[in-house]
NUNUDO-523263 format. One line per field, with one value per residue (C-alpha): residue number from 1; residue in three letters; x, z, y. Coordinates in nm, 4 decimals. Layout:
residues N
pos NUM ...
code ALA ...
c1 X ...
c3 Z ...
c2 Y ...
end
This chain:
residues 321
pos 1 2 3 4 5 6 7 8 9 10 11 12 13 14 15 16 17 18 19 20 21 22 23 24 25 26 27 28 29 30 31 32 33 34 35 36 37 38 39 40 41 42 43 44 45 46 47 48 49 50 51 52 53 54 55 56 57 58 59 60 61 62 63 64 65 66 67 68 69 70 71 72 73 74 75 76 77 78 79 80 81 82 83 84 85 86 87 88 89 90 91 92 93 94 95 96 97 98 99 100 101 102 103 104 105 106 107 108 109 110 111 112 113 114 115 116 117 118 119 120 121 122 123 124 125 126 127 128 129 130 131 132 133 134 135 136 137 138 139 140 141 142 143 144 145 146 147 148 149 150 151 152 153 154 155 156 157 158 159 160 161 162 163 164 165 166 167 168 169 170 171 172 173 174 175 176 177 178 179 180 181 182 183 184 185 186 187 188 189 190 191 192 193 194 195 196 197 198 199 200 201 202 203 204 205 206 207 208 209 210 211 212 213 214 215 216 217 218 219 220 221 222 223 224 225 226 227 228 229 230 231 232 233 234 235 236 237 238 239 240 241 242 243 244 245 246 247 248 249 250 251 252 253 254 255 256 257 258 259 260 261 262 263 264 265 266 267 268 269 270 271 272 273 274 275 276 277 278 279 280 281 282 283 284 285 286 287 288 289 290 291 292 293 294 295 296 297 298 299 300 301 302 303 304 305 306 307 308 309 310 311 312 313 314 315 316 317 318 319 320 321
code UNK UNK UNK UNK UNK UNK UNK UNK UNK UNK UNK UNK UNK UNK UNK UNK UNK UNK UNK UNK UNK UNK UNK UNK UNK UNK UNK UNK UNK UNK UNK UNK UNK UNK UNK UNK UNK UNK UNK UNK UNK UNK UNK UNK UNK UNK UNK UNK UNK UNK UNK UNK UNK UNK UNK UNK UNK UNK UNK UNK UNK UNK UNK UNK UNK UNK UNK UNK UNK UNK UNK UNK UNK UNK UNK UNK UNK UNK UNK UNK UNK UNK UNK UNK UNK UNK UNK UNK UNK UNK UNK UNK UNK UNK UNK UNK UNK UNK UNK UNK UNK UNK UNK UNK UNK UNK UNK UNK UNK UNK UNK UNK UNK UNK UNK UNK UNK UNK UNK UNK UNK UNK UNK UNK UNK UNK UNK UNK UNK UNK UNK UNK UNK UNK UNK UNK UNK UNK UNK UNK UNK UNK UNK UNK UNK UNK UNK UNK UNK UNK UNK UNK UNK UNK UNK UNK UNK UNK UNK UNK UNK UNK UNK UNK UNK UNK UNK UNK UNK UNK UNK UNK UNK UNK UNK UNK UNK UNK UNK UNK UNK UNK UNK UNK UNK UNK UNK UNK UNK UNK UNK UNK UNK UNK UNK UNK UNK UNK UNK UNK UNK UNK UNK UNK UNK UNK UNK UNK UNK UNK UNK UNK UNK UNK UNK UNK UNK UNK UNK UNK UNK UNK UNK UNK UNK UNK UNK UNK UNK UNK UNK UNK UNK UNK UNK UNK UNK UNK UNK UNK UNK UNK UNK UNK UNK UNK UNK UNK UNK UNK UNK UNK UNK UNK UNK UNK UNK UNK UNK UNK UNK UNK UNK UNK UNK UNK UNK UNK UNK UNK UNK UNK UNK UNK UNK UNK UNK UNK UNK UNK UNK UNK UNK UNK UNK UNK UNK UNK UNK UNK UNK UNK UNK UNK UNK UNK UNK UNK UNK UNK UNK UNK UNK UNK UNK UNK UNK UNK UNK UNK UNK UNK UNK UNK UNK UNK UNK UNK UNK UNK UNK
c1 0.0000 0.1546 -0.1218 -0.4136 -0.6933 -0.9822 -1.0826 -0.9171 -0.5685 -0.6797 -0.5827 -0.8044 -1.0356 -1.0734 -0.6658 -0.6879 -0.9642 -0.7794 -0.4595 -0.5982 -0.7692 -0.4726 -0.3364 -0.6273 -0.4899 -0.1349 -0.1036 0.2812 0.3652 0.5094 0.6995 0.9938 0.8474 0.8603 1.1663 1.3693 1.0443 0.8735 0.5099 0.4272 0.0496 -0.1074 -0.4081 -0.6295 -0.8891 -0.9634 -0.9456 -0.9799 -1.0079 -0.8530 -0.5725 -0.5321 -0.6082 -0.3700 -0.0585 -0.0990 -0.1461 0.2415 0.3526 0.2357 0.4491 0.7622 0.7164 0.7758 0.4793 0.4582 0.1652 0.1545 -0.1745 -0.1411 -0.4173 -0.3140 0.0194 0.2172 0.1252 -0.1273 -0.0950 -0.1436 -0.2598 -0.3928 -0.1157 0.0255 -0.1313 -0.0585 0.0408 -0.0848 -0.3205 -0.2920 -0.1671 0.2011 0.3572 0.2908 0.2045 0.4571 0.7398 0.6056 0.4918 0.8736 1.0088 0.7879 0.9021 1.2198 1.1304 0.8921 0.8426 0.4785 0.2473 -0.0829 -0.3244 -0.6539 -0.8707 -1.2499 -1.5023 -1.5835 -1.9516 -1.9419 -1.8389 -1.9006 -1.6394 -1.3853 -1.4161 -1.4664 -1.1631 -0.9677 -0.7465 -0.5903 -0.4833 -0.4026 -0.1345 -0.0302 0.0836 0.2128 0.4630 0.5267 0.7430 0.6573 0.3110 0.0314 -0.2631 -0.6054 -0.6845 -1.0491 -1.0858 -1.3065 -1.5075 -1.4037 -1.2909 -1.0702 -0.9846 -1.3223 -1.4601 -1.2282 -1.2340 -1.6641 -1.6235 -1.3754 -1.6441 -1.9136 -1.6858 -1.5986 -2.0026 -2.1601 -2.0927 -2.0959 -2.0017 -2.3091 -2.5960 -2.4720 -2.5921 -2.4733 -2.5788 -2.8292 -2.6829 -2.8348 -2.6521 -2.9685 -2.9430 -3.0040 -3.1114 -2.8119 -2.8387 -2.6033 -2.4623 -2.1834 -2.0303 -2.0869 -1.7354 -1.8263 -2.1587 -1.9536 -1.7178 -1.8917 -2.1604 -1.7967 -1.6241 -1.9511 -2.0430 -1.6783 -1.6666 -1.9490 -2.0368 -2.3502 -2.7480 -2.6727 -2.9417 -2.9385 -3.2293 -3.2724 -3.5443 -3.5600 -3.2931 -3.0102 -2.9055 -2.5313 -2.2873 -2.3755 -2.0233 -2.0033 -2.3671 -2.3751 -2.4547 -2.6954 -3.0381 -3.1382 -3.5305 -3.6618 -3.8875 -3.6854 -3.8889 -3.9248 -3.5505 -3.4683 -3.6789 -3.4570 -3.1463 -2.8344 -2.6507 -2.8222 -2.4852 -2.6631 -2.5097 -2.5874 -2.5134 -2.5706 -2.7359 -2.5055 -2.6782 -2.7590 -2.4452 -2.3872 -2.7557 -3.0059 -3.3556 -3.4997 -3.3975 -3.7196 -3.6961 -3.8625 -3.5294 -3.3692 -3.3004 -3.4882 -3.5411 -3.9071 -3.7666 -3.4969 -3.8324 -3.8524 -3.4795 -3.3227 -3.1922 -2.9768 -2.6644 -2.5990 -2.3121 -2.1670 -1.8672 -1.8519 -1.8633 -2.2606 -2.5264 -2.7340 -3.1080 -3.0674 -2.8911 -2.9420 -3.1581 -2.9748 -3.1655 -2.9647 -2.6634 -2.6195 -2.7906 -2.7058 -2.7865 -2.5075 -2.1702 -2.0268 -1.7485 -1.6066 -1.6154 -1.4294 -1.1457 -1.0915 -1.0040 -0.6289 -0.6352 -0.7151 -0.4769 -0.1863 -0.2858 -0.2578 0.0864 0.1642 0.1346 0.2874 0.5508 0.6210 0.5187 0.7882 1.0501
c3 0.0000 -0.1441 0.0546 0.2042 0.0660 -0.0154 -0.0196 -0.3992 -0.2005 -0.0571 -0.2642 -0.0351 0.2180 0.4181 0.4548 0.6107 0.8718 0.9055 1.0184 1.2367 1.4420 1.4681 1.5862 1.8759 1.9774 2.0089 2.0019 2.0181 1.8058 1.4731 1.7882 1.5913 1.2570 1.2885 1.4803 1.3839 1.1407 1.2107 1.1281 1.1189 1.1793 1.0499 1.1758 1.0017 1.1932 1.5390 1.6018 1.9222 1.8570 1.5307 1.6630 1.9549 1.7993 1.5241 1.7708 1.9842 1.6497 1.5568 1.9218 1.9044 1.5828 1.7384 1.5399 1.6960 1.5781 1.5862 1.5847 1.4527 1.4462 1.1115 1.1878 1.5397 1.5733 1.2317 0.9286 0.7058 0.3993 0.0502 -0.1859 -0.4853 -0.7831 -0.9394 -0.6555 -0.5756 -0.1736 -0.1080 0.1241 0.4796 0.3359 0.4432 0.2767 -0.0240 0.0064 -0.2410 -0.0176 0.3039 0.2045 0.0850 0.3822 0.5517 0.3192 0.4814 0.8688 0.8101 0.6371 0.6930 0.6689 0.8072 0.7453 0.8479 0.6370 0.6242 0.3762 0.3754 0.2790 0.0654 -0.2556 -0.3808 -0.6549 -0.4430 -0.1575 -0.3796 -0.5773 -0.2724 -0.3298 0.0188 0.0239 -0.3638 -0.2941 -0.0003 -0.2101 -0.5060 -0.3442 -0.0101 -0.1698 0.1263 0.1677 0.3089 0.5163 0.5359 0.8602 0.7169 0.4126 0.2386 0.1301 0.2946 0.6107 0.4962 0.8656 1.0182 0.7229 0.7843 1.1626 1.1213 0.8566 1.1117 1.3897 1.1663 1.1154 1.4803 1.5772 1.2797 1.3467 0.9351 0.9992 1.1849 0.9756 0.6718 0.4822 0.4458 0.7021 0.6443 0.7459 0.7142 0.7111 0.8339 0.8245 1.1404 1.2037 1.3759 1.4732 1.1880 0.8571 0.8497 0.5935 0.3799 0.4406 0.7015 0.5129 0.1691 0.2877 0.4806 0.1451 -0.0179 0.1661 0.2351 -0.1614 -0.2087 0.0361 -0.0932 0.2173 0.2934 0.1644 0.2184 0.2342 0.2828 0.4278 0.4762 0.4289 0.0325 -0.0725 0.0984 -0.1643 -0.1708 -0.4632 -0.6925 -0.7331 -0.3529 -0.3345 -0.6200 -0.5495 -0.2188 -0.2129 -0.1249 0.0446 0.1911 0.3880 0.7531 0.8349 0.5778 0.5387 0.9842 0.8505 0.9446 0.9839 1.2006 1.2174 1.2132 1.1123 1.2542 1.0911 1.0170 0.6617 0.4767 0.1325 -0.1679 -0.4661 -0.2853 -0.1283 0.2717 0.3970 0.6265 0.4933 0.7062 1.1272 1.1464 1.4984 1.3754 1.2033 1.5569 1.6166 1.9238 2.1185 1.9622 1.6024 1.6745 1.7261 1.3580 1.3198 1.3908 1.7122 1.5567 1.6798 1.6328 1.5087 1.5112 1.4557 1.7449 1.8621 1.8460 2.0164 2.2540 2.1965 1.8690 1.6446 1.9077 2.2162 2.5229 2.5800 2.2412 2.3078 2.6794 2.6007 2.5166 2.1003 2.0967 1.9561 1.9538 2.2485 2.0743 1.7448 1.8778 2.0333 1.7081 1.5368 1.6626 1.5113 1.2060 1.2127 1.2852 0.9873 0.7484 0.8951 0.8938 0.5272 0.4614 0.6139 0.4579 0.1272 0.1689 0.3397
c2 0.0000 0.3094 0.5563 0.5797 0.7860 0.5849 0.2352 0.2269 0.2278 -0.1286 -0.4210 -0.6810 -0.5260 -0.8681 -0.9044 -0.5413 -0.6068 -0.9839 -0.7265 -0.5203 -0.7857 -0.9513 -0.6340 -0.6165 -0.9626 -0.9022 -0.5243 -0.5204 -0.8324 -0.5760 -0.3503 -0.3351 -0.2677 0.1340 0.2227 0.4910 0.6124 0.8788 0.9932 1.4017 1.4641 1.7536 1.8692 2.1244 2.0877 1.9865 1.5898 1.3604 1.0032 1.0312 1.2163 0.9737 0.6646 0.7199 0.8497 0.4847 0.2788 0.4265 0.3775 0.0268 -0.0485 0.1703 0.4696 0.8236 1.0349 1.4132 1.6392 1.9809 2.1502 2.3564 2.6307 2.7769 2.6544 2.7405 2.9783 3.0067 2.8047 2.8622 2.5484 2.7110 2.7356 3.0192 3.2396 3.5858 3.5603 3.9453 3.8268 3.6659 3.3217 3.3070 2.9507 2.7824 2.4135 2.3230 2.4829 2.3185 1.9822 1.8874 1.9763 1.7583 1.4667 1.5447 1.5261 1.2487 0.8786 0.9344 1.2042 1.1965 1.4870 1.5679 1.8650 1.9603 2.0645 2.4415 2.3365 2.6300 2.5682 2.2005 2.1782 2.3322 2.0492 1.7414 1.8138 1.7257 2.0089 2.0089 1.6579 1.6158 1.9180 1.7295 1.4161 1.6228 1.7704 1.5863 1.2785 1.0648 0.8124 1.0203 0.8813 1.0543 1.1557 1.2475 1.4789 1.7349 1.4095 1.0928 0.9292 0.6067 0.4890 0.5927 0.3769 0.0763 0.0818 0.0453 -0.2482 -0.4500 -0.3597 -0.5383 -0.8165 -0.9004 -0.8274 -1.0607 -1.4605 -1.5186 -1.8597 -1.9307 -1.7051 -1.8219 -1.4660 -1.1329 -0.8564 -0.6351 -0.2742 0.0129 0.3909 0.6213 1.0198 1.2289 1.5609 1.7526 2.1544 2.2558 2.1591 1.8799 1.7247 1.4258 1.2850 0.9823 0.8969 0.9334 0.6853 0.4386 0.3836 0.3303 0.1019 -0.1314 -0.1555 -0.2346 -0.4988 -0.6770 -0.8125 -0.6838 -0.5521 -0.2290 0.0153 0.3969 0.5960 1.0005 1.2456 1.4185 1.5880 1.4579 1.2261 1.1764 1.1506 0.8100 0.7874 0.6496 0.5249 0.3367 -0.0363 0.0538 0.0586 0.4236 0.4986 0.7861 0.5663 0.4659 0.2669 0.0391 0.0654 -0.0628 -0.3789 -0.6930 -0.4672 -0.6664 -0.3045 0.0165 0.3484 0.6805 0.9821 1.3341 1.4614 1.8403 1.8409 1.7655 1.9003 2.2334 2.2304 2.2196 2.3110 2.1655 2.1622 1.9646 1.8766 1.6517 1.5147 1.1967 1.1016 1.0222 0.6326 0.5475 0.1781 0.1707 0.1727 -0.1050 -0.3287 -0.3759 -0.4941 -0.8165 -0.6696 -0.4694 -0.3103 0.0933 0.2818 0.6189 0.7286 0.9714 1.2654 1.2387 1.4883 1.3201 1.3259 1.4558 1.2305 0.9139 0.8690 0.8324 0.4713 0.3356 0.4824 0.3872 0.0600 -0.2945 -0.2221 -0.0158 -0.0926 0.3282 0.2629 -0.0823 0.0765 0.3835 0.1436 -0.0091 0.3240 0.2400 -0.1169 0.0090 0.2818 0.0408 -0.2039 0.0661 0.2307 -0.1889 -0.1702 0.1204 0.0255 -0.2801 -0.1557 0.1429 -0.0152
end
């Protein structure tokens, strides 16, 4: 594994998820597989579990990891080309990013959607500059559209929580919208619809209100309803998320408290477990009753955003000697 952007960077999703369980059993077995390499985090926006999860997952595999929190701790950078630096941008990307190929064997970077121009954010400009001109692997730490290890860390939470063995089908999982009190991106939902059509593992079904459809270039292969009802039906795992409107870019049109995942809509499910990838507003997106109740699988999923980390840094390490 060269990088890792998207699920395209995975040659074989099942060896990944294989990895990082392995990893969750023997946490310190690859110790010696990172020392003397070094991974530089960069932060554009604020992070907790990624940040964390992401610092132990190099620790584990005897990396040295450094964070540098680009916004409020260093200057202002520039990423468009040819652009005229009059205004409060102080350093070009392209005269950062290769010095950071020098500190670093790894670079992991985490950037965010404006939600104001859609063109600008899917191009993945911040990122794509990133691995231009860095000269190093580079990890997404989430990005103006999708969250890679968010996305991996959910499908080996499915995998450890479904006995596949035993039922003999595939899962059905459905990724529901919720309302939320502003707009937020599309990056976890983008993701998550990507990585579970490309694992083929699953019926996977996405439900929100009208207008909230989300790019058919990551929902293609799911079934897509407006009805949430008829879409919990015989669900094994239920992924609550909140998501702004993608055609009229980063809105909310509708906060419809109906939308919230509650105990008395889990009837209709095979017993289904709950996701989310954190942090989540109580009572809004999810009732406290599923989230501080047996269905729910939020604090397990959470832990396993360092397993996942360390497979990928595994690969990358092995991949880049």
């Amino acid at each position: 594994m060269k990088q890792f952007i998207s699920v395209n960077d995975v040659p074989d999703i099942d060896s990944l998820v294989s990895k990082a369980l392995q990893y969750k059993a023997n946490p310190f077995k690859d110790k010696g597989l990172g020392t003397n390499k070094r991974i530089g985090c960069l932060f554009l926006n604020p992070s907790m579990r990624t940040r964390l999860s992401t610092q132990i997952a190099a620790s584990n595999l005897g990396m040295e990891s450094i964070v540098f929190n680009v916004g409020s701790e260093g200057w202002a950078l520039e990423f468009e080309e040819e652009a005229i630096m009059s205004g409060n941008k102080v350093e070009h990307v392209k005269d950062a990013a290769p010095i950071f190929g020098k500190y670093f064997d790894v670079l992991a970077i985490r950037t965010f959607p404006s939600l104001k121009n859609r063109e600008d954010d899917y191009s993945e400009l911040y990122i794509n500059q990133f691995i231009k001109y860095a000269g190093i692997p580079v990890v997404s730490l989430e990005s103006a559209t999708l969250h890679p290890l968010q996305s991996l860390t959910d499908v080996i939470t499915i995998t450890e929580s479904f006995d596949f063995e035993k039922e003999k089908r595939k899962p059905k999982i459905v990724l529901s919208w919720a309302p939320h009190v502003k707009p937020l991106p599309q990056c976890v939902a983008n993701s998550f619809s990507q990585w579970i059509n490309a694992w083929d593992h699953a019926d996977f079904v996405i439900t929100h209100p009208e207008d909230y459809e989300l790019s058919t270039d990551f929902t293609k292969g799911a079934t897509i309803t407006h009805n949430q009802d008829e879409a919990l039906k015989d669900a094994d795992f239920v992924y609550v998320k909140n998501w702004s409107t993608y055609e009229d870019y980063g809105r909310i049109y509708s906060n419809d408290p109906e939308w919230m995942l509650t105990q008395k809509k889990l009837e209709a499910t095979r017993n289904a477990r709950v996701m989310h990838c954190l942090p989540v507003r109580r009572n809004v997106e999810l009732s406290d009753e599923i989230l501080d109740g047996p269905n729910s699988l939020i604090t397990q999923e959470a832990g396993n955003r360092v397993w996942a980390a360390q497979a990928v840094l595994s690969e990358i390490l092995r991949s880049n000697g």
